[in-house]
N, C-alpha and C positions, 0 to 999 in steps of 0.2 A: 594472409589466409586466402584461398582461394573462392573465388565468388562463388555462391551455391547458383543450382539454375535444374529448370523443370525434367531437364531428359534424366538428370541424376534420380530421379524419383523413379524412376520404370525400368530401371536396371536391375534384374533380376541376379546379377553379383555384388552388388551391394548394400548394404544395410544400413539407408537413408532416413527410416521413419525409426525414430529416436534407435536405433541400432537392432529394430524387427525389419526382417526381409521383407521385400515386398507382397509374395504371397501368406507368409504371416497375416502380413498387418492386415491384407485384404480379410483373411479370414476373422480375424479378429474385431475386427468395422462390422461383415455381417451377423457375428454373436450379440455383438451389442446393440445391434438395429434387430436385432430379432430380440433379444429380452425388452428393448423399449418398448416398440412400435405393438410386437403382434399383439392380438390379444387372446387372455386364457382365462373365455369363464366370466365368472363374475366374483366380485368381492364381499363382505357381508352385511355392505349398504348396499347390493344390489346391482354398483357401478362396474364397467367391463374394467376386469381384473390383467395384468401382465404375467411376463414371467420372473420379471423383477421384483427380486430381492433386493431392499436396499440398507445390505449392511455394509460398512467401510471400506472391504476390502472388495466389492463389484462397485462399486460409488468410484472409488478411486480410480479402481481400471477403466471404468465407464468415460470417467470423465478426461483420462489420458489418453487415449483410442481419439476423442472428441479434440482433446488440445493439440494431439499429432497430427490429426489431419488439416486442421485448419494453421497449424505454427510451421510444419514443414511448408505448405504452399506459402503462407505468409513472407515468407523467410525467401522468397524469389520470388517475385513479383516485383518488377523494377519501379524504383521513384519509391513505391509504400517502404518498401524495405531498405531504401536507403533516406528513407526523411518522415517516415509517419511510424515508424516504428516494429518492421515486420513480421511474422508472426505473433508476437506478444500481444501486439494491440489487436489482430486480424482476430484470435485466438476471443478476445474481449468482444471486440463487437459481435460477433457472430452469434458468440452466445447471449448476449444481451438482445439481440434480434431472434433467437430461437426460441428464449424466454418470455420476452414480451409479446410476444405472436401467435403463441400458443403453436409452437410448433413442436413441440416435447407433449406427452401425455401428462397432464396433471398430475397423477404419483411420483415420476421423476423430477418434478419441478421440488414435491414435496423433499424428496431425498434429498436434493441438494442442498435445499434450506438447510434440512438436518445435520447433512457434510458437513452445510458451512456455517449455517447461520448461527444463532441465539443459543444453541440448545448446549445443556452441559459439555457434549463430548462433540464437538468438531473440528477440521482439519487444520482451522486458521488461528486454534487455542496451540497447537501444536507447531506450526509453520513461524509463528513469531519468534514466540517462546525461543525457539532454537537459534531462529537468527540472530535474537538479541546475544544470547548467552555465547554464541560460538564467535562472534565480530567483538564484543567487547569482552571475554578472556584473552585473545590474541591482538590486543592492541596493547602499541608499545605503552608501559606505566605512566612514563612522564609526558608522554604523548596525551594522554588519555584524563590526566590530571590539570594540563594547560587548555582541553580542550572543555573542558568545567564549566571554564573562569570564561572562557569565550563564547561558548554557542549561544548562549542565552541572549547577551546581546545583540547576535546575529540575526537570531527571531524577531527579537523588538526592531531592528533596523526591516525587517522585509514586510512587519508591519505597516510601517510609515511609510515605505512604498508602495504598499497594496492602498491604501489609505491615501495618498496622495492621489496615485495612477484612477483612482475610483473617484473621485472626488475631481480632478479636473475635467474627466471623459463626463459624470453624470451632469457638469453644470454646463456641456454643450448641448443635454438633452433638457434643463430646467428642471434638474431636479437639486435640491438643498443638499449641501454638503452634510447634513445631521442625517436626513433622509438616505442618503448613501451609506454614509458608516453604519447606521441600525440594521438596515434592511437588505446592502449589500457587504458593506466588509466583515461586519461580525458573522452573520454564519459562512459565510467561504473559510474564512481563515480561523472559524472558531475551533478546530478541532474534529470534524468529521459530524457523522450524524448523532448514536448513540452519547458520544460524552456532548457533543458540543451544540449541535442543535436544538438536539431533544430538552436537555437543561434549561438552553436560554429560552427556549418560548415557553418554559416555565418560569422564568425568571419573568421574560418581560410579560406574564398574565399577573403573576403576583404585584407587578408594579403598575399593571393598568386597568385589574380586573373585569378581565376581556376572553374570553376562551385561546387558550395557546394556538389552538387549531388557526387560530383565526393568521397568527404572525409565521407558523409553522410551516403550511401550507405553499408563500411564495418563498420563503427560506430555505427549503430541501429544493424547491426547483432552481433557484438561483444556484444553488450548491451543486446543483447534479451538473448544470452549464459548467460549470468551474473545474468541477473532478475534469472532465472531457480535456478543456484547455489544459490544464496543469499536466495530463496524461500524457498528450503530445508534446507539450513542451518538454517532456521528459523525454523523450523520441530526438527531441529535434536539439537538445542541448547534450545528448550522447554524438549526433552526427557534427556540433558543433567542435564537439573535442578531438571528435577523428580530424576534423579541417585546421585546427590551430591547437597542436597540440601544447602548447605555454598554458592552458587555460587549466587544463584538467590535471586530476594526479591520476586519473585511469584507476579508480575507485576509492582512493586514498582522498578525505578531507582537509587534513592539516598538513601543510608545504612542510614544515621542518620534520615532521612526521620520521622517526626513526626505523623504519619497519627491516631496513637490510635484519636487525637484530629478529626480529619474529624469521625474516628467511632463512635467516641462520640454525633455528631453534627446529625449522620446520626440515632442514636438510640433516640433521643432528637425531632428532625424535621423531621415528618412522610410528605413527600410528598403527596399534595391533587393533583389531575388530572389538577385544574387548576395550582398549582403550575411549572408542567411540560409542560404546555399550556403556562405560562409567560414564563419559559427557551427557549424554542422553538424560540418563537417571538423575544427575546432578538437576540438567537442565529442571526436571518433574520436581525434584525437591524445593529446587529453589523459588518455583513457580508457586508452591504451596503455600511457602512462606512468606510468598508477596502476595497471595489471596488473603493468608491471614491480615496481612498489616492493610491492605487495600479495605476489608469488612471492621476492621476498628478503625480505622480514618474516619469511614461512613456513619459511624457512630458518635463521632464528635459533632460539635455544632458550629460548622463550620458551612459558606455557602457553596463554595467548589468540589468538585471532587477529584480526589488522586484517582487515577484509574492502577489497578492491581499491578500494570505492563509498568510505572512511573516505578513503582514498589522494586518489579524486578531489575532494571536497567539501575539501578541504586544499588541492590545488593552485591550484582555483577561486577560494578565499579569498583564497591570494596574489595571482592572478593582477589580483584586484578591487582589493585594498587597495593593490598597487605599482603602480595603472593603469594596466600593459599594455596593456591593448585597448585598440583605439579604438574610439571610440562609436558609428561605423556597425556596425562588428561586436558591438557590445553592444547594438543596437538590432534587430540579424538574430537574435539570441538569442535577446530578449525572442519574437520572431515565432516563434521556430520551439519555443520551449515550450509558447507560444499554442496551435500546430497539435495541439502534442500532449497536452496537456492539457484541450483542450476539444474536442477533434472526434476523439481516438480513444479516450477513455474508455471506453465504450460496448465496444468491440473489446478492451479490456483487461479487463475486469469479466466477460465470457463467458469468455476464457481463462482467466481465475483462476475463475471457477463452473464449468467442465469438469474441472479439476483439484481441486476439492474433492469431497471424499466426505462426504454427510455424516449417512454409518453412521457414520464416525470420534464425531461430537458424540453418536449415540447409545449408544455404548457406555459414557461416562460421564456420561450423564444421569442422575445418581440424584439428588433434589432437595437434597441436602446439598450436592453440588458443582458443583451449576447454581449453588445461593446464594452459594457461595465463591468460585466466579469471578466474580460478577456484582460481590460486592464489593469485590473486587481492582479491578475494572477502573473502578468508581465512584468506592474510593476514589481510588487514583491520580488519576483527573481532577478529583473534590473538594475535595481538600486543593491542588492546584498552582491552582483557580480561587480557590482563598483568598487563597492569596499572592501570584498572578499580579500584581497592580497592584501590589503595593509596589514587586516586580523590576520593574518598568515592561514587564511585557507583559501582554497584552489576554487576560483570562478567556480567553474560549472557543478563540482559536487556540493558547494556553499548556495545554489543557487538552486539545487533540485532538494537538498535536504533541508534548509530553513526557510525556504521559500516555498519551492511548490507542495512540499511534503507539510505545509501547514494549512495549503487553499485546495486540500481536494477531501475524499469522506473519510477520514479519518485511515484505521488498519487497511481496512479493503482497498484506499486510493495509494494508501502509502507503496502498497504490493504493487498495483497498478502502474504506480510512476516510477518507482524503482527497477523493474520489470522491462517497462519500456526504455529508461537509462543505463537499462545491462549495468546498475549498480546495487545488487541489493547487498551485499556485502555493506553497505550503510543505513541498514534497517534499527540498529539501535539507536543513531541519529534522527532518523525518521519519527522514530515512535518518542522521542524526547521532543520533537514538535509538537505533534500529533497531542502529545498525552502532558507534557508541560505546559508548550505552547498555546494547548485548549485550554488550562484552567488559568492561564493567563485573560486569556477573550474574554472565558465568562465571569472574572470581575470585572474587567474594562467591559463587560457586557451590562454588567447591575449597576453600572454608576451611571453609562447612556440614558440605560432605561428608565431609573433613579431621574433624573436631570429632566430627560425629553419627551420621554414616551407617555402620550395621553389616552 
């Protein structure tokens, strides 16, 4: 593929910025800097008003216009784009420096949250959802069944590296190997913030009756240091597979991995528009039915929790191995993960850099536990590209999915690293870290705390 480079951007025959001309785009940048910036009025607390509307469908374009200007440049910029990850990551910071700087009007900070964040209807309830359900319909059965019995182990091996690699860096600074596993491996690798942080510093208040806040507070910063590492190491173990290609399957996790039969199925069954219209809807039902079974988990008494995503990637697996579907509908998948994994990335990586702060990384920057994370998150993915080939899976996808995709903030970092490894097509892998792998930590989180925490 041919290098991209800056004069391709200002050719007025070409259509460089995601496939809008360039006076398009221009035009379209100043609509959206005119609905942000100007103002109109006041609102009925009195505050100056916009002209922003922030409902989904100016949210999305808003934030596309923002990802293409910053992911095209990204995207040539030499050295960034061939080893830091280019525009995907460029795309991330920038809005994470937009956000934290207050360099957006407060309402659109507000809208994003809503895009993205917490609130019933947002973009990334929608963006998973899909990925999981369209990557694991179209993985081959037996493939998909061997790959069960092994990932789990995979996790607990990139544990014991995160754990080791933390654990010998922290006793060059004097700090106790207990002290590192509490305070650094378990929230990095616990599962992101919402399932894995947030629980355990209630767990470990319950065990030392102490305000959470109190354990919370350096544990989200440690984490935010770690998302960053884990983010580029996804950057730099994508450029690693372009330089020895032995390493990688080029998004494929398990080497014996049968998929000619999915190409085959896929040059056989041309998806019709409604075919990816039935995927879709599946996708929504299926999702429902893993909200239900996720809301009576939570009602057991039990101290972990399933998160509803664990529910869905369970159903999906069935639904693959007892060949439910039919293959037009597993071929509308495939398309409609496509859409979403390679044409709204961009739109997802601005949502998660408006929502990062990242004061949060410098309040625990003090070079002792930049170095502690950094080895947490090296080792985890060193030690699993060790083993990786015995288990019959491929280095670098073994190394970004059970490794980093367990030491950064859970959904948000998973998109993040996957993003920057040009592999999200391995987002249901991800989210069986992310969301198994967490409620793994916060038991091995309540037996620490149980034992050591005073």
């Amino acid at each position: 593929m041919a290098k991209k480079n800056f004069k391709e951007l200002f050719d007025l025959r070409e259509s460089k910025w995601g496939g809008i001309s360039l006076p398009m785009f221009l035009c379209a940048l100043i609509v959206v800097a005119i609905v942000v910036y100007i103002p109109f009025g006041l609102d009925k607390e009195g505050n100056p008003a916009s002209f922003l509307r922030p409902n989904f469908l100016i949210m999305f374009s808003a934030l596309a216009v923002f990802g293409l200007l910053f992911g095209e440049i990204g995207d040539r910029i030499p050295i960034w784009n061939d080893f830091i990850g280019g525009g995907t990551i460029l795309v991330f910071f920038m809005a994470a420096v937009f956000g934290t700087y207050n360099l957006v009007p407060e309402n659109f900070m507000k809208a994003v949250k809503i895009f993205y964040g917490k609130q019933p209807v947002n973009f990334l309830e929608m963006f998973i959802p899909a990925l999981i359900v369209g990557s694991v319909l179209t993985v081959d059965r037996k493939t998909l069944i061997k790959s069960i019995s092994g990932y789990i182990p995979l996790i607990i091996i990139g544990v014991l590296g995160a754990s080791a690699g933390g654990v010998l860096v922290g006793l060059a600074f004097g700090k106790s190997p207990i002290d590192v596993m509490m305070n650094y491996v378990l929230p990095i690798m616990g599962g992101g913030t919402g399932a894995g942080a947030v629980p355990m510093s209630e767990i470990w208040s319950s065990k030392t009756g102490r305000p959470a806040a109190e354990w919370f507070g350096f544990a989200i910063s440690i984490l935010s240091i770690a998302n960053v590492f884990a983010i580029l190491c996804g950057a730099l173990l994508k450029k690693l597979g372009e330089m020895k290609p032995s390493l990688t399957g080029n998004g494929e996790l398990i080497i014996d991995n049968s998929k000619e039969a999915i190409r085959d199925k896929e040059i056989d069954v041309k998806p019709e528009l409604t075919d990816t219209t039935a995927a879709f809807i599946l996708t929504g039902v299926l999702f429902m039915v893993a909200h239900i079974l996720g809301e009576l988990w939570s009602k057991l008494p039990i101290e972990f929790e399933l998160h509803r995503l664990v529910f869905l990637i369970l159903l999906t697996m069935f639904l693959n191995i007892a060949n439910l579907v039919p293959d037009n509908i597993k071929a509308g998948a495939k398309r409609m993960q496509t859409f979403f994994s390679k044409h709204t990335i961009w739109i997802l990586m601005a949502s998660v850099g408006f929502t990062t702060d990242v004061k949060e990384i410098a309040k625990a920057a003090a070079p002792s536990n930049i170095l502690i994370a950094l080895a947490i998150v090296l080792g985890a993915a060193g030690l699993i590209m060790l083993v990786a080939r015995i288990m019959k899976f491929y280095p670098v996808e073994a190394a970004i999915t059970a490794g980093l995709c367990m030491a950064n903030r859970g959904g948000a970092g998973d998109v993040a690293v996957l993003g920057a490894a040009d592999r999200m097509d391995l987002m249901s892998f991800a989210q069986i870290s992310s969301r198994i792998g967490g409620a793994m930590m916060l038991v091995l989180g309540s037996l620490m705390f149980s034992a050591f925490a005073s």
